[in-house]
C-alpha positions in Angstrom: 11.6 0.5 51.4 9.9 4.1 51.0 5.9 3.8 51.5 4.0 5.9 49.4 -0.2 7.1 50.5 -2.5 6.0 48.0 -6.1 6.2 47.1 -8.0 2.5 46.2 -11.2 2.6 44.0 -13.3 2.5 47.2 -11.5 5.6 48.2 -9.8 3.5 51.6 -6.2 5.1 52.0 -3.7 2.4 51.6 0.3 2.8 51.6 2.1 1.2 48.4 5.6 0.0 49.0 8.4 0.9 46.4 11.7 -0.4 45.7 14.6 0.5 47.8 15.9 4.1 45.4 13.0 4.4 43.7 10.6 7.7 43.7 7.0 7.8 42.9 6.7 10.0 39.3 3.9 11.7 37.1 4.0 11.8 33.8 4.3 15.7 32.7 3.9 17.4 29.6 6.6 18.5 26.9 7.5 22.1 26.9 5.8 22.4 23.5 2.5 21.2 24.9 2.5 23.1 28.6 2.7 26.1 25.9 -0.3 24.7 23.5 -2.5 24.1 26.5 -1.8 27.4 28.1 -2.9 28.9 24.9 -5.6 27.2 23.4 -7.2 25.8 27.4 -10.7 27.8 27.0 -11.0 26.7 23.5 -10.6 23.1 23.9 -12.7 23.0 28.0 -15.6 24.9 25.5 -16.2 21.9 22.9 -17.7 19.0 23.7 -15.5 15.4 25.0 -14.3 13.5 22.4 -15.0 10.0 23.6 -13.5 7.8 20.5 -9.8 10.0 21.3 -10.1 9.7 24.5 -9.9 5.4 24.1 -7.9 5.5 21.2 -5.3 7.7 24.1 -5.6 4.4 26.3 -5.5 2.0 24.0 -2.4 3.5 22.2 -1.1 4.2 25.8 -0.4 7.9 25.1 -0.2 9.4 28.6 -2.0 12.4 28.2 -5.2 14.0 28.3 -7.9 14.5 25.4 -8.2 17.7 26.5 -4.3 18.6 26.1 -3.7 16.2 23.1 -6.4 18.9 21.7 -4.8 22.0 22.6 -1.6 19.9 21.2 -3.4 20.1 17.9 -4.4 23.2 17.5 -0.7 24.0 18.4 1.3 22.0 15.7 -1.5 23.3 13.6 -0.9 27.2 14.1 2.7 26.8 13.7 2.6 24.6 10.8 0.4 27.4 9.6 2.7 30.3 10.1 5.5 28.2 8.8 3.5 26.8 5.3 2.5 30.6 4.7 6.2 32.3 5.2 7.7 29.2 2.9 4.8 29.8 0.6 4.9 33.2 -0.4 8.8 32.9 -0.4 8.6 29.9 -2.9 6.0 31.9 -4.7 8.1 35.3 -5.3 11.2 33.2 -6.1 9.1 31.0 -8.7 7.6 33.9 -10.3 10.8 35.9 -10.4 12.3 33.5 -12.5 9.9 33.4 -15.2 7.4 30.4 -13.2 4.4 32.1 -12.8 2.0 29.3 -12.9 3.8 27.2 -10.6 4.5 30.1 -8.0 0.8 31.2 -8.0 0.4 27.3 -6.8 3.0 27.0 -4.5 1.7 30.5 -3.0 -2.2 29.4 -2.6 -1.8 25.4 -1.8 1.0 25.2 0.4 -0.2 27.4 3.4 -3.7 25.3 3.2 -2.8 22.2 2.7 0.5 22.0 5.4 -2.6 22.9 8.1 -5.2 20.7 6.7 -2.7 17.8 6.7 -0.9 18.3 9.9 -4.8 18.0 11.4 -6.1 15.8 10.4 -2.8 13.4 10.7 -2.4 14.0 14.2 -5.9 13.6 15.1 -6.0 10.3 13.5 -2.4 9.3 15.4 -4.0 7.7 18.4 -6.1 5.6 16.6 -3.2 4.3 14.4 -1.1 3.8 17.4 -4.2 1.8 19.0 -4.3 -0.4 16.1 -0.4 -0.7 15.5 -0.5 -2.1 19.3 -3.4 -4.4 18.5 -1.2 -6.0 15.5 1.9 -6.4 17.7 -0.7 -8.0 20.6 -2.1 -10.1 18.5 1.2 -11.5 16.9 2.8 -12.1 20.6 -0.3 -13.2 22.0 0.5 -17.2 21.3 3.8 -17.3 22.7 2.2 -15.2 25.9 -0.9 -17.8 26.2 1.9 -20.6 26.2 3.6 -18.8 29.0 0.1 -18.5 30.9 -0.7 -22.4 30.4 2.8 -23.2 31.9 2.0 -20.5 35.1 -1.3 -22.2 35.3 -0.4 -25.8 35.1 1.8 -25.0 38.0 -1.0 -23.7 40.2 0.0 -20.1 40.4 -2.4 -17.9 41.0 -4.3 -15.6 38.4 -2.8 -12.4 40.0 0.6 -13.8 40.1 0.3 -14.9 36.7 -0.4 -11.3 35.4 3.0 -10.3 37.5 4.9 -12.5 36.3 3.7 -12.1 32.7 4.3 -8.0 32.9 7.7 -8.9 33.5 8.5 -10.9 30.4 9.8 -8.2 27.8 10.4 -10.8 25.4 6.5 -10.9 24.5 5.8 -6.9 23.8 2.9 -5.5 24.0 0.8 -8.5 25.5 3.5 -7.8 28.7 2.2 -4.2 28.7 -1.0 -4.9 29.0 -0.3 -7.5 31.5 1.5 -5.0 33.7 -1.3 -2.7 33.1 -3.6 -5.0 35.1 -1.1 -6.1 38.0 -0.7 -2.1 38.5 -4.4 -1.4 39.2 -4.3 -4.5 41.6 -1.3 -3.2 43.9 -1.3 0.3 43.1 -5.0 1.1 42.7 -6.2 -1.4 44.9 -8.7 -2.8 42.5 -9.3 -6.6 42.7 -8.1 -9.1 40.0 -11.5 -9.6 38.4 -11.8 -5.8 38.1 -8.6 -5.1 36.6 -8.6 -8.1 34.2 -12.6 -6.5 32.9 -10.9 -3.2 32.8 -7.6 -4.6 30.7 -10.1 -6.0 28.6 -12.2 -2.5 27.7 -9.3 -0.5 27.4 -7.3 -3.5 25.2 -7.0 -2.3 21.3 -6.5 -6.4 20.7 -9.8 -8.2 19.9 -8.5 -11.6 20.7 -6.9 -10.5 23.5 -10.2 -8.6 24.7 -11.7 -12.0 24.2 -8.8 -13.8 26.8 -9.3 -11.3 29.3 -13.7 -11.3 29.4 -13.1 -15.7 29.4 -10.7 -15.4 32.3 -13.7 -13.4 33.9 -16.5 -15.5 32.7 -14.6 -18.6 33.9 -13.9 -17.2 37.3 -16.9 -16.0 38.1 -19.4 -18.9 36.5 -16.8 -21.5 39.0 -15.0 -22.8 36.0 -11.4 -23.8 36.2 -8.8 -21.6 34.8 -6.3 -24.3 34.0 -8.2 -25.8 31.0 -9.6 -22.6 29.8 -5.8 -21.3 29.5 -4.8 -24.7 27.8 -7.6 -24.3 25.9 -6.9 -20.6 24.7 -3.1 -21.2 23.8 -3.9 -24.5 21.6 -6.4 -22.0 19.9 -3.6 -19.4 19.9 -1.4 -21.7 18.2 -3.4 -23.1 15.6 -4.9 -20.1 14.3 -0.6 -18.1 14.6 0.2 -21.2 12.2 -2.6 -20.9 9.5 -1.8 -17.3 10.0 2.1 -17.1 9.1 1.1 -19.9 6.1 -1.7 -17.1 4.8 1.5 -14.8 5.0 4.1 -17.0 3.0 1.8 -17.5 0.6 1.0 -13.8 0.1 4.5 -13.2 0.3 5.1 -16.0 -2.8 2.5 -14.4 -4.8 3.8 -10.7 -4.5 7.6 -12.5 -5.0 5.8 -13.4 -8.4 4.4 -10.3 -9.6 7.8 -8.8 -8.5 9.3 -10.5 -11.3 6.5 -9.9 -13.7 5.7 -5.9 -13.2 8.7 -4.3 -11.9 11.2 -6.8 -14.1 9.6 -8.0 -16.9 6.9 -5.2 -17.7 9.8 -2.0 -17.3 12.3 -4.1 -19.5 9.8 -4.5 -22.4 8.6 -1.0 -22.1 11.7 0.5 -22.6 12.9 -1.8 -25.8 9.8 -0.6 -27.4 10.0 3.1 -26.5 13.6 2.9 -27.3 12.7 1.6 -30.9 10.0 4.0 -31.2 12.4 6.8 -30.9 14.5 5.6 -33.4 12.2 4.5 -36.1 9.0 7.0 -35.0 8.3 10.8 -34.9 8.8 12.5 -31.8 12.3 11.2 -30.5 12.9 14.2 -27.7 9.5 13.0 -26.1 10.2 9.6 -26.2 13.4 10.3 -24.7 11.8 12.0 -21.6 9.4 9.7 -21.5 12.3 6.7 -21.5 14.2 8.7 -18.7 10.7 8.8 -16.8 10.2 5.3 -16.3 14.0 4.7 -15.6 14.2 7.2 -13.3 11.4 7.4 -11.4 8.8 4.6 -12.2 11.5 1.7 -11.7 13.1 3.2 -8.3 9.2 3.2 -7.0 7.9 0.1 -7.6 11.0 -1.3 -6.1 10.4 0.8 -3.3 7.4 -0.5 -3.1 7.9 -3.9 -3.5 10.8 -3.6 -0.5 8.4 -1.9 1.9 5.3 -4.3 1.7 7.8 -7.7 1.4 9.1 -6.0 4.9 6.0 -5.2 6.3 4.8 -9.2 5.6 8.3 -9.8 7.5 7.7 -7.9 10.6 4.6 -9.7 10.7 5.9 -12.7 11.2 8.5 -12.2 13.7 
């Protein structure tokens, strides 16, 4: 097995053992943003640290610098730019050419501000929604993980071992991440268990399991026992998944009634009177457009909408 020099947090040299094939790697930068931080390096070294992106990067497990997820930024932002501006004015000339002034003059003024405005403000705000997508998915595997720990613990495998064996266990997501997370910076980084379970816990986007990881510590290091404090956590884990997935079924009930009422009941009426108001009324072209609206476009959305947040209540509860 290859040995591989590496550095330990009290800066001793120690050799790390890989698997028989296996290379030790970096992660590097795309193309795209070797070219964004080539252009825009001065700019984004001369502001200030961002300290909010730079934990929303580890928490979202985005492995790359604030610095270059900056220069990243400004990049996607240029070229959006460029592009919004070239599509702009050539929407523009083709909308006024055909008699579509008003709209033309729009399309010429809002597109090339609000394509860069947008593309901003949506990738800055991408790590933190990745942070918190990875704190839902923790916190919906963490029961079945705490069940897992109670079982290593009851055996009397160690806290270290535990942490191994849970990293290994795809089946329980994100909760495995973090887990490997903390058994790297023991054998790679050198850093003892305590350490590296206080550090999974800071850099964590879950808040329950931030709380797992600063018990295991408090536990450890008041001379507590680990073995009830895991059996402990996972009965708690349970009980509060199951009055969890009944909060869900019941908001899942609810919207399956106002499903029925709005999108099937509400369109069905509205249409039978505006139907009979443009046969019996003034105005029967209007009513007709207004009948094709809600057919065409108000039905098809609030199905849509129905169908993404009944789906979004599903994946909650696998």
């Amino acid at each position: 097995m290859p040995a591989t020099p590496t550095v330990n947090a009290s800066g001793q040299v120690r050799s790390i053992r890989l698997k028989r094939g296996q290379h030790p790697t970096h992660t590097g930068l795309t193309p795209f943003q070797r070219w964004a931080w080539k252009m825009f390096r001065q700019r984004v070294l001369a502001r200030a640290p961002d300290p909010i992106l730079e934990e929303n990067l580890v928490k979202a497990h985005m492995r790359v610098r604030a610095d270059e997820y900056i220069a990243t930024v400004y990049a996607a932002t240029l070229v959006v730019g460029i592009v919004t501006v070239v599509a702009g004015i050539a929407l523009g000339v083709l909308f006024v050419l055909a008699g579509v002034v008003l709209i033309g003059l729009l399309l010429g003024i809002l597109l090339p501000i609000l394509g860069p405005v947008a593309t901003f403000f949506v990738l800055q705000s991408t790590p933190g929604s990745k942070a918190k997508d990875r704190g839902r998915k923790i916190d919906r595997k963490i029961s079945p993980a705490m069940s897992f720990v109670s079982a290593m613990s009851s055996a009397d495998v160690n806290i270290d071992q535990i942490f191994h064996e849970l990293g290994r266990q795809k089946i329980y997501g994100e909760v495995a991440e973090e887990a490997a997370w903390i058994t790297r910076d023991t054998e790679l980084l050198g850093v003892d268990i305590l350490t590296a379970i206080r550090n999974g816990a800071q850099r964590s986007p879950s808040k329950r399991f931030q709380d797992f990881l600063q018990g295991v510590v408090t536990t450890a290091t008041s001379g507590g026992q680990l073995k009830p404090y895991f059996l402990l956590k996972a009965e708690q884990y349970e009980r509060e998944n199951k009055l969890e997935q009944l909060q869900r079924v019941e908001t899942m009930g609810l919207l399956a009634e106002t499903f029925v009422t709005v999108v099937v009941a509400f369109p069905l009426f509205l249409v039978i009177i505006i139907a009979i108001f443009a046969v019996i009324g003034g105005g029967g072209s209007f009513m007709i457009d207004v009948l094709w609206g809600i057919v065409g476009a108000m039905i098809p959305l609030a199905q849509f909408g129905f169908i993404f947040f009944m789906y979004s209540l599903a994946q909650e509860m696998v």
